[in-house]
C-alpha positions in Angstrom: 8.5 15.4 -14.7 8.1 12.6 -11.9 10.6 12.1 -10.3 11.3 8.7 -7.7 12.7 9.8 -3.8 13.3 8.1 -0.7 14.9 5.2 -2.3 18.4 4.5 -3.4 18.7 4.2 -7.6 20.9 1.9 -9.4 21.0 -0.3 -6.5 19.5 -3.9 -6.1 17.0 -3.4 -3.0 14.0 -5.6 -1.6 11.6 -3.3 -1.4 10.1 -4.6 1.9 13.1 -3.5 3.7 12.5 0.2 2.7 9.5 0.6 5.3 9.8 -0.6 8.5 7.4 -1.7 11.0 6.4 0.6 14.1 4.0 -0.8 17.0 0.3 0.9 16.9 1.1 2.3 13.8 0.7 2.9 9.9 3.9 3.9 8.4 4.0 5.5 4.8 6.8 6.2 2.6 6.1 8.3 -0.4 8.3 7.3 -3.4 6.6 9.4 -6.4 3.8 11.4 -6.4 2.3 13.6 -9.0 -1.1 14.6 -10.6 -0.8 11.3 -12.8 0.5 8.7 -10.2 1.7 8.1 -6.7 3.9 5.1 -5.7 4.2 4.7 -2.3 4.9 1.9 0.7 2.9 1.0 3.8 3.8 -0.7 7.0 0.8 -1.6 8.9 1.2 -3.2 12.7 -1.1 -6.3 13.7 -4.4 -4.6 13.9 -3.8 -1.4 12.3 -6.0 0.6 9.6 -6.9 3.0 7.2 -10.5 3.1 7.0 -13.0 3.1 4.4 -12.5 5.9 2.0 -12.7 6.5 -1.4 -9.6 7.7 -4.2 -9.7 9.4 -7.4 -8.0 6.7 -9.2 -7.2 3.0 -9.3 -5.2 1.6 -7.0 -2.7 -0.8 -7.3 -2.1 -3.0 -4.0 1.1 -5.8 -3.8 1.8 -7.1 -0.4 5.4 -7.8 0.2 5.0 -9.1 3.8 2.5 -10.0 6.2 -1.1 -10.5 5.8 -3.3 -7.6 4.7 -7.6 -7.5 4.5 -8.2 -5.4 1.7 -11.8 -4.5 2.0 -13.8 -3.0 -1.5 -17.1 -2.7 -1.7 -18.0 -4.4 1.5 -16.5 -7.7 0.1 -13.0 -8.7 2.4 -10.3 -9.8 0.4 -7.5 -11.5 1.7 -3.5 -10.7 0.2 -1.1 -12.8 1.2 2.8 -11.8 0.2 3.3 -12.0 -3.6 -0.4 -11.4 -4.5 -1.9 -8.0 -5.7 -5.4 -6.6 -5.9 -6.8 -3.2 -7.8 -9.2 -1.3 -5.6 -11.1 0.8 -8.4 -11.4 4.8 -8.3 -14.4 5.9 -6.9 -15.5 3.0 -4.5 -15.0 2.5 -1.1 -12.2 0.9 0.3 -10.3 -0.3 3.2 -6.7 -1.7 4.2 -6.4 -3.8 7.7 -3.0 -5.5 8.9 -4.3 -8.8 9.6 -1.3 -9.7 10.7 2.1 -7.2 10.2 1.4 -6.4 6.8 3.8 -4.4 4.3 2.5 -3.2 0.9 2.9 -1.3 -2.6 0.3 1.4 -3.4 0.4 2.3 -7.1 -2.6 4.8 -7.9 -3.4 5.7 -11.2 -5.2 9.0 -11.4 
């Protein structure tokens, strides 16, 4: 059973506002998580990371905010807020905050 936390239910919300920015940080809000899926938000600062690494399963990106570089592959991709990209199990990938940069991580395992 999966279950959704850290987030209010029944309730009209902007999901942006639910992670907040921090300076010289990454922030990370874990909504669900289980052997199947994982649903959780990032906050990335101006010039913040999380390098080049590799998941099990497909992941999902939106950005609600900001300007992220999503990097797959070695190609850069550039997600602007609105627009979503899948970074495919088992190849390397990257997230940078171009600019502040909130986002939706959906992986599928």
């Amino acid at each position: 059973m999966l279950g959704m936390k850290n987030i209010n239910k029944a309730e009209v919300m902007t999901l942006k506002d639910q992670v907040a920015y921090q300076q010289g940080q990454v922030v990370s809000k874990t909504l669900a998580q289980s052997d199947a899926l994982s649903v959780t938000l990032f906050s990335f600062d101006k010039g913040e990371e999380i390098s080049t690494h590799e998941s099990g399963g497909d992941a999902f990106v939106t950005c609600l905010d900001g300007v992220g570089k999503i990097t797959i592959d070695g190609k850069e991709y550039e997600l602007h807020e609105g627009e979503s990209i899948v970074m495919p199990a088992k190849h390397p990938h990257a997230v940078y905050g171009q600019e502040q940069f909130k986002m939706l991580l959906v992986v599928v395992f």
